[in-house]
N, C-alpha and C positions, 0 to 999 in steps of 0.2 A: 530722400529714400534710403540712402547708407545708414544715415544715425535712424532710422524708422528700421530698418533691416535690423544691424545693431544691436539694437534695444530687445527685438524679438533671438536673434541669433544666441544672447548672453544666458537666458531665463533658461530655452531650452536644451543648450547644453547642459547646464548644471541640472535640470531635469532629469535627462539621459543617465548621465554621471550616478545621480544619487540614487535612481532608480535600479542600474545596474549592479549597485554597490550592496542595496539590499535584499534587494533577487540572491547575490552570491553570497550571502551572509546565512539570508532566510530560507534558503532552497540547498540541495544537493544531501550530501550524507551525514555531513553535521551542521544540520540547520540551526539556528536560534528561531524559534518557531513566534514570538511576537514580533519579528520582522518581516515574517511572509506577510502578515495583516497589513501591514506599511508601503511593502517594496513597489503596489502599482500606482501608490498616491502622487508622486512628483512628475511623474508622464501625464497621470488625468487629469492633472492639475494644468499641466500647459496644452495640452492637446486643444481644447477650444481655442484657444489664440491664437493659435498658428492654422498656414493651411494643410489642407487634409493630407497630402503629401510628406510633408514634413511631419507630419503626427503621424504616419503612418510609419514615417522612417524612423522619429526615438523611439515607439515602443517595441519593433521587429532586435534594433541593435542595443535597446536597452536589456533583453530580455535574452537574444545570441549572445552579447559579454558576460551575464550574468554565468550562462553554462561552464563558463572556464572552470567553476570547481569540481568540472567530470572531466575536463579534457586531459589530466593524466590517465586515472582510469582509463577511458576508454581510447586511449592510446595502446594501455597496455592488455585490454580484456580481450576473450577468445569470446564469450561471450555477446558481446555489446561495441566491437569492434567500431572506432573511429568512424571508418570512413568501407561499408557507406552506413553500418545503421546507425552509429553516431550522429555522422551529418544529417543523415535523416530526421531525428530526432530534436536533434537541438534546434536545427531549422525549422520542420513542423510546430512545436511547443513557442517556438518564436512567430510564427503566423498567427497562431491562435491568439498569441496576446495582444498583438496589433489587431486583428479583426473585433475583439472585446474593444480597444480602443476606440476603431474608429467608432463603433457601435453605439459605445457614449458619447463619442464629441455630436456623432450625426443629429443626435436628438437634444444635447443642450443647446446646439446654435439653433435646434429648431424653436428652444426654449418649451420643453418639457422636461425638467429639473425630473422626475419621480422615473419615465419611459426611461430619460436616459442612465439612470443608475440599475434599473429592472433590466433594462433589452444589452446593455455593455455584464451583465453578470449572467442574463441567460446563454448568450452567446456562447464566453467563455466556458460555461458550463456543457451545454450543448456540444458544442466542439469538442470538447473531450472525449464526449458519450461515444460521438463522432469515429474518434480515433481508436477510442474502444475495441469495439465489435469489430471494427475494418483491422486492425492491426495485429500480426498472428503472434505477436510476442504478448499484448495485452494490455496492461496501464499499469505503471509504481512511477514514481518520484515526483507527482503531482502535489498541489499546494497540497492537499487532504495529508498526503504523506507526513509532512513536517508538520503535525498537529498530532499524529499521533502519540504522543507521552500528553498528552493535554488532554484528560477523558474528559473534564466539562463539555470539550467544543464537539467529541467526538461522538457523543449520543443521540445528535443528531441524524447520523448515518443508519441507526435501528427505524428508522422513522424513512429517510430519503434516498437508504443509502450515499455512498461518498459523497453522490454530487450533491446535495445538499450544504455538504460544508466546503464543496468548492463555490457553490453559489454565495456562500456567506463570506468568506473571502477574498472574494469580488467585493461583494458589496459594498463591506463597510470601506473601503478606502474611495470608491467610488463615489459613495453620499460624503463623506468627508470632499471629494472634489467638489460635489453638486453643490455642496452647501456656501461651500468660500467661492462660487463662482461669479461675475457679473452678468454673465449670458443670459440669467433668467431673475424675473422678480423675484422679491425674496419669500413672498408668501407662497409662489412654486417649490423656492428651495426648502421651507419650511415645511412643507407637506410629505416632502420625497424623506425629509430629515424624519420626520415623525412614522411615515412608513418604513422605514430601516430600521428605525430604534426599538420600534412596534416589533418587529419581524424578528429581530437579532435576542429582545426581552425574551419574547415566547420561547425560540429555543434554548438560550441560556437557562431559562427558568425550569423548563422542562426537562435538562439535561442534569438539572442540580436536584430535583424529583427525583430522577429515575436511579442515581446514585445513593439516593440517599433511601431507597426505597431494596431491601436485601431480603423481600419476600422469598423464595424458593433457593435462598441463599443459608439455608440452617446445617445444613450435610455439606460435608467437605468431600475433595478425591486428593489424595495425594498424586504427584506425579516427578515422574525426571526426565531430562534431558542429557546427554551425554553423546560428547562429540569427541575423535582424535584429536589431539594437536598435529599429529605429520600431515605433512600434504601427499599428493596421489589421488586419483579418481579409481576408483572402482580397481585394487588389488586385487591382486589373479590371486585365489586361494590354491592351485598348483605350488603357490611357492612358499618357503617358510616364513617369509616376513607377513603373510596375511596370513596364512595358519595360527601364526602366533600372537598378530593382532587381535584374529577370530577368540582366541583364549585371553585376551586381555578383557575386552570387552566384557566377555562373561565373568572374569573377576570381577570385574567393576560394576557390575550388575547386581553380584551376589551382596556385594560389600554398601548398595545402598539402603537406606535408614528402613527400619519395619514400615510398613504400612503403605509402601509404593506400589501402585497397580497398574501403571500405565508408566512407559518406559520409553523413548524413541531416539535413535541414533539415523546420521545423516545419508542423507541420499548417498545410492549407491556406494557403501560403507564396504562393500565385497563384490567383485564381479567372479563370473565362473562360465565356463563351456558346459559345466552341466545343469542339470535342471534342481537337482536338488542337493547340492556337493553333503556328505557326513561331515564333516571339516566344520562345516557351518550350523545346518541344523541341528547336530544331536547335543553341541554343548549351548545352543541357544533354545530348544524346547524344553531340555533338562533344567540349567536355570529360570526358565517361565515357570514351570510347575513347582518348584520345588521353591519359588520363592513367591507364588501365587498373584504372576503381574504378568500382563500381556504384553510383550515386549515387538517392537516394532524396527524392522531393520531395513535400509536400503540396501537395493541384491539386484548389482545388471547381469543377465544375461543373453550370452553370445548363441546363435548356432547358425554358426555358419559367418556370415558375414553383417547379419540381423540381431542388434540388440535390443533387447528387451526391458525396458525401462521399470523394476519393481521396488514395492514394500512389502515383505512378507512380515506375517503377522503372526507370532508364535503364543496361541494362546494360554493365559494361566490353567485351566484345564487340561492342558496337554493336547497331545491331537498332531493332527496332519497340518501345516502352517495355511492360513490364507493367503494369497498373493491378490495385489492393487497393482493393476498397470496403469502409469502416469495417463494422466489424461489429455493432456497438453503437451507435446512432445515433437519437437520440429529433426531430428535426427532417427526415432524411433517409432513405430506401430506405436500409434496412440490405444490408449486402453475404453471400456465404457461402462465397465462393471463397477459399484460401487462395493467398499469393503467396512463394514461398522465389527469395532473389536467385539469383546465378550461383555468388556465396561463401557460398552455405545459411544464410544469415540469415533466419529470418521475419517479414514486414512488419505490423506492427498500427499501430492509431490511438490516441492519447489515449488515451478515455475504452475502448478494449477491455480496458485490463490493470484498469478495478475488478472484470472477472469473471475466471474461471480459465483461460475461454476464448477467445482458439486459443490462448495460452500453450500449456498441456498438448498439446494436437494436434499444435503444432508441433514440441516435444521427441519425440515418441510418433516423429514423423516422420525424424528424425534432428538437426533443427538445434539448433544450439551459440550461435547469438547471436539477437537480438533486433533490427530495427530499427526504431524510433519517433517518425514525427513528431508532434507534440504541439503542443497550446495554450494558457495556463492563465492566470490572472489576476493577476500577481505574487506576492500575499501563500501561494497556497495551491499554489507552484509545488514549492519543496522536496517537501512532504508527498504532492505525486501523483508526482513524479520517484521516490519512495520506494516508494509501491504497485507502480510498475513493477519497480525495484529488487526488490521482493518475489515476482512473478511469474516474474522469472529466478532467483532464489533457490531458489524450490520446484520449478525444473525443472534445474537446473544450465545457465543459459543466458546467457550476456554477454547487457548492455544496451548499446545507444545512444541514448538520448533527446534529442530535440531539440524544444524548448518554446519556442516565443515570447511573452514578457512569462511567463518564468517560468524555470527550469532548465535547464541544458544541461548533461548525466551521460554516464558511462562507468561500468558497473559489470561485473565479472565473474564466470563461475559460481558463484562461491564468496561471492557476494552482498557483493564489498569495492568499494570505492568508491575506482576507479582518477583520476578527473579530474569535476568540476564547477565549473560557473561560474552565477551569476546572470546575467538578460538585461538589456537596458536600460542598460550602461554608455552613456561619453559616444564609445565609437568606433562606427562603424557596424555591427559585427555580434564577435558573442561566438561564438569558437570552442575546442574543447578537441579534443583528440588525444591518444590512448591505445593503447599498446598489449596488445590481450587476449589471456592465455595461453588454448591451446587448454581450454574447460571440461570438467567432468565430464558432461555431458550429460545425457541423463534419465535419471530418481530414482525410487524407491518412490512418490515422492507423482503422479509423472507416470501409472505403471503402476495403483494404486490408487485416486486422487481423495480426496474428502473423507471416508474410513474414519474418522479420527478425529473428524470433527465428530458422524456418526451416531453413534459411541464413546458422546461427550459427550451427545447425547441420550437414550440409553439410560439411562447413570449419572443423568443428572438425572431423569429418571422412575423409576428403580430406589430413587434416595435420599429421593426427595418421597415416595415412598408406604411406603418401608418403617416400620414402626411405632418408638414407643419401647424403647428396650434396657431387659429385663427389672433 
């Protein structure tokens, strides 16, 4: 019984291990993104062997060790604080991959090679969906995440949205398990093998189509992005250092290349007690008009003890500015209005693009681009620059994100990643300029929503309860 123990004790360690190792590699804010495909292979690989317990425990602490490439951040974040939404967090994302686990072993020792690589990839999919909707922070740094600079994989998501290529994911390391398994004949494994490779052909093939296909792609928009480098959340224009910021900006507006029409700087880039401070608007409507670009600014406002979470929208026209209250907003009056500029860009906040919404509303609506001021805390600036990235991917929509103490992106319909920069260099503000071909606009995934993820719920409850194969 010990050299039998042993024997099984030695495999699943170095399971655990290797599995961990490429979780932490493949995941977090600087992933290498063709080890996310790998990192659940060496746990599905032993998990039939062992008992259910014990598979149940490498893939929970294979996938908790793996988080250690957030636990300084979120040691150090005001936002995403350790403990408790950290622990919440890393522990939940750690359930879910243990239940994906058992999910598969349940059905290859039933010996249905094909059920258990489908019901272990709906689950994990499913679950997500899961966490989704119920979580009032939303979804980012899911495998989908760290695929994002990979458009092949990500064209999927116009089609399934995200979960789609979380399902794929899954999968393929999953049939890589089913296949090297002894649990199941091989002509079972062969089958399950040839339904994944069937499944994974189509959307790769389909994804290298759609890129290669730049129908409504003939007309360009130019656009920029433009962030501080100092840090501070929302400067009191009361004082000279944001008065004088306020006139920076609009230098730096004035001074971008002809032909820019769409402009965006970062969430709450000015706060103020009044409603509409002169400080702020007259030398940012004056350079809108006069440089004929609708310029989009983060602007908190206070009254009283109640802030107000906006982007006001200075249009090239001239005019009275529009204002976009965040939609999403756990500290402030959420907003419900939606705000499309003069160049049919629609205006979202940060933290809107971890839900689907107004993304989707706004493509339904006819726009083509995105504009985003944003905030983010250095380290975890890519990885939310990416969610957004994600968001215009599932609608065929250009991005412009603009992040202070974190990313400044340019992405276009086609989810490729035209221009970024990091914030915080030693000049006074980080700008990028891009020009986006006109996108595909809205997508099956705009028109239908989350079909696929209900999909996944279904196969996961369809595959949990079907019995053993005779």
């Amino acid at each position: 019984m010990d050299i039998d123990h042993g024997r099984k004790a030695l495999p699943a360690a170095g399971a655990l291990l290797c599995s961990a190792v490429l979780l932490y590699f493949g995941t977090g804010f600087t992933p290498v993104a063709a080890l996310t495909w790998l990192a659940p292979l060496p746990v599905l690989l032993v998990a039939p062997r062992v008992s259910g317990k014990a598979a149940a425990g490498l893939a929970f602490l294979a996938y908790l060790l793996s988080t250690a490439n957030s636990w300084s951040f979120q040691l150090g974040s005001h936002d995403t604080p350790m403990w408790p939404v950290g622990v919440v967090m890393n522990v939940g994302m750690s359930l879910v991959f243990m239940f994906s686990v058992l999910a598969f072993r349940l059905q290859l020792r039933r010996g249905n090679a094909l059920l258990a690589v489908v019901t272990g990839s709906a689950v994990w999919t499913g679950a997500l969906y899961v966490v989704s909707v119920s979580n009032p922070m939303g979804l980012m740094g899911t495998f989908v995440t760290h695929q994002s600079d990979v458009p092949l994989v990500m064209q999927t998501a116009a089609v399934t949205g995200m979960w789609g290529v979380e399902f794929l994911l899954m999968l393929v390391p999953s049939t890589i398990a089913a296949l090297l398994s002894s649990e199941v004949r091989l002509a079972g494994r062969m089958r399950a093998a040839a339904a994944a490779a069937t499944l994974l052909a189509l959307a790769v093939g389909a994804g290298a189509l759609r890129l290669a296909d730049d129908s409504g792609g003939t007309t360009t928009h130019r656009v920029a992005a433009i962030a501080t480098n100092q840090k501070g959340w929302a400067p009191d224009l009361a004082t000279p250092a944001a008065r004088d910021l306020a006139a920076a900006y609009a230098d730096q507006i004035s001074d971008l290349p002809d032909g820019v029409r769409t402009v965006v700087l970062p969430e709450a880039s000015f706060g103020s007690h009044e409603a509409a401070p002169a400080v702020l608007f007259e030398p940012m409507s004056r350079v809108a008009k006069a440089r004929g670009m609708d310029v989009v600014v983060g602007f908190a406002h206070w009254e009283g003890k109640i802030k107000y979470n906006y982007a006001l929208v200075f249009p090239a026209t001239g005019g009275t500015p529009m204002k976009y209250l965040k939609h999403h907003d756990k500290v402030s009056p959420p907003g419900r209005e939606l705000v499309t500029t003069s160049t049919q860009a629609g205006v979202e906040i940060c933290l809107d693009v971890n839900f689907p919404q107004p993304s989707r509303t706004y493509a339904a609506a006819g726009t083509r681009l995105l504009a985003i001021p944003a905030s983010d805390e250095n380290d975890n600036g890519w990885q939310h620059s990416r969610t957004a990235l994600l968001r215009g991917m599932e609608n065929g929509q250009a991005v412009v994100w603009s992040a202070r103490t974190g990313t400044v992106m340019v992405s276009d319909g086609w989810g490729r990643v035209l221009a970024d920069a990091r914030t915080g260099g030693p000049a006074p503000f980080t700008t990028v300029v891009a020009d986006i071909p006109t996108g595909p606009g809205a997508t099956p995934y705009t028109r239908f929503g989350d079909w696929f993820a209900w999909l996944c719920l279904a196969l996961a409850a369809l595959g949990l309860w079907l019995p053993r194969r005779p």
